[in-house]
C-alpha positions in Angstrom: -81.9 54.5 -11.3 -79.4 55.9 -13.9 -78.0 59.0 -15.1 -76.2 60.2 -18.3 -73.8 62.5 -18.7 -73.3 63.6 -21.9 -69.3 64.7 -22.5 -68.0 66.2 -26.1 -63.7 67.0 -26.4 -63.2 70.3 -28.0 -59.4 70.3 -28.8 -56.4 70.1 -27.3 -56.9 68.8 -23.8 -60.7 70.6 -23.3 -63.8 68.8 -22.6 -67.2 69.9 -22.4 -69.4 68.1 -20.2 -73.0 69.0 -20.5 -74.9 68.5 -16.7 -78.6 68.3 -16.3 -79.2 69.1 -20.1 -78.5 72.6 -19.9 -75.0 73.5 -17.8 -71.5 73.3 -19.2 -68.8 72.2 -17.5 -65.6 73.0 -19.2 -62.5 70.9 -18.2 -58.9 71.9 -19.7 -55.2 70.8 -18.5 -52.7 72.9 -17.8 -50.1 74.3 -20.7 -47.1 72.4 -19.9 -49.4 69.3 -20.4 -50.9 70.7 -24.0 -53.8 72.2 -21.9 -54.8 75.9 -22.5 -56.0 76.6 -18.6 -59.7 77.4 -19.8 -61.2 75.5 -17.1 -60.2 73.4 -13.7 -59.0 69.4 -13.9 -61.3 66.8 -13.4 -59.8 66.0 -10.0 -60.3 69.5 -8.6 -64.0 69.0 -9.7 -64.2 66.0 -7.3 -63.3 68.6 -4.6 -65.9 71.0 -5.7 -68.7 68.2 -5.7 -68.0 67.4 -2.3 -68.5 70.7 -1.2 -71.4 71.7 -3.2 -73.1 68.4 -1.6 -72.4 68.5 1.7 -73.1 72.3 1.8 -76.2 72.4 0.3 -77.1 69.5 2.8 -75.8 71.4 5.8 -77.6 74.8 4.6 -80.7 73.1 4.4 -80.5 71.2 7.9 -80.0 74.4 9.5 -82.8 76.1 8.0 -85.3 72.9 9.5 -82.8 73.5 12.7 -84.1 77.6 12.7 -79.9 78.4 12.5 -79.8 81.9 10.6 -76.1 81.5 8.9 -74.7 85.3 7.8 -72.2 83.4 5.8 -70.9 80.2 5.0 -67.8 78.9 3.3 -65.7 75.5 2.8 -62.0 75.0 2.2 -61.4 71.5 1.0 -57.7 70.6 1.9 -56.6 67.3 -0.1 -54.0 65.1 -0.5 -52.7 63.6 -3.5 -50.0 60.9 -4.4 -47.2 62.1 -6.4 -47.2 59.1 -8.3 -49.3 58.2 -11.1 -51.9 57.2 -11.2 -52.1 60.6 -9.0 -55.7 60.2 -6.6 -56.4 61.8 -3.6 -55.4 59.6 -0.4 -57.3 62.2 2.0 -60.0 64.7 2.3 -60.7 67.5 5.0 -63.3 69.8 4.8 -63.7 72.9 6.8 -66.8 74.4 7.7 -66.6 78.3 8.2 -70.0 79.3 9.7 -70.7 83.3 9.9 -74.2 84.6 12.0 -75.3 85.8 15.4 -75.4 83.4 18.2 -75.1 80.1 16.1 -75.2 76.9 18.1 -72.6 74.4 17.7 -74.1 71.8 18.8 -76.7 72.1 16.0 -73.9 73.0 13.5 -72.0 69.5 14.5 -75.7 67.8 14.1 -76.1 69.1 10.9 -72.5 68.4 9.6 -72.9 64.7 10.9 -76.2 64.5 9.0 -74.5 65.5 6.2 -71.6 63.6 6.1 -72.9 59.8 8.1 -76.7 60.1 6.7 -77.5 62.5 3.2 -74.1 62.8 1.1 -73.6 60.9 -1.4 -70.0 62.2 -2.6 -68.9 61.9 1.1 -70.8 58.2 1.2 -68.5 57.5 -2.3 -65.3 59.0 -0.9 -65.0 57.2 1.7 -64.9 54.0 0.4 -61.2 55.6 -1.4 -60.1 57.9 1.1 -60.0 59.3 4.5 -62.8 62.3 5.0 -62.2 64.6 7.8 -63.8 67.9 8.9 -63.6 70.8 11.5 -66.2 73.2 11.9 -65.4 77.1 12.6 -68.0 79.5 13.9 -67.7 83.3 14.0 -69.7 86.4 14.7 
């Protein structure tokens, strides 16, 4: 199985990257490195497709699981070498879980699921990096 990603430069430092034939993704640098700041660096994307995959798996485990979630957010906190080429040595996610009378147990279950079993980002990741979580869970 293969997919295409279809990516056009548009001056300067900006790329466009068309995903799924129908959402752009606009990439830019900073100004001090002839960037004009009109969209994040291809490395902080990496952190949001982590996220976005292990969250959407996590969301939908608890929903088999019966787990009503209020709210539900994700820091990613990352490390990155200061020299080039600059890559992320580290990852560590933390789940922040909102609702009434959540289990953690099942929370933990579904992280795990997420991150040993269904993610492909994590499965990628940590072949490169170390990938650490914690889980938080409030009322």
């Amino acid at each position: 199985m293969k997919q295409t990603l279809s990516t056009s430069w548009k001056g300067n430092m900006k790329f466009d990257a068309l995903v799924s034939g129908h959402h752009h993704v606009v990439m830019d640098a900073l100004p001090d490195v002839g960037g004009e700041d009109s969209g994040p660096r291809p490395k902080e994307l990496m952190l949001a497709s982590l996220a976005g995959c292990t969250g959407m798996d996590v969301i939908s485990i608890l929903k088999k699981m019966r787990v009503e979630v209020e709210a539900f957010d994700m820091d990613i906190v990352a490390d990155i070498t200061e020299e080039h080429p600059k890559h992320y040595t580290a990852m560590h996610i933390i789940y922040k879980l909102k609702g009434k009378n959540i289990d953690p147990e099942k929370v933990k279950k579904a992280v795990d699921l997420s991150q040993e079993k269904y993610c492909g980002v994590s499965a990628a990741y940590r072949k490169a990096l170390t990938l650490t979580y914690e889980i938080q869970i409030s009322e």
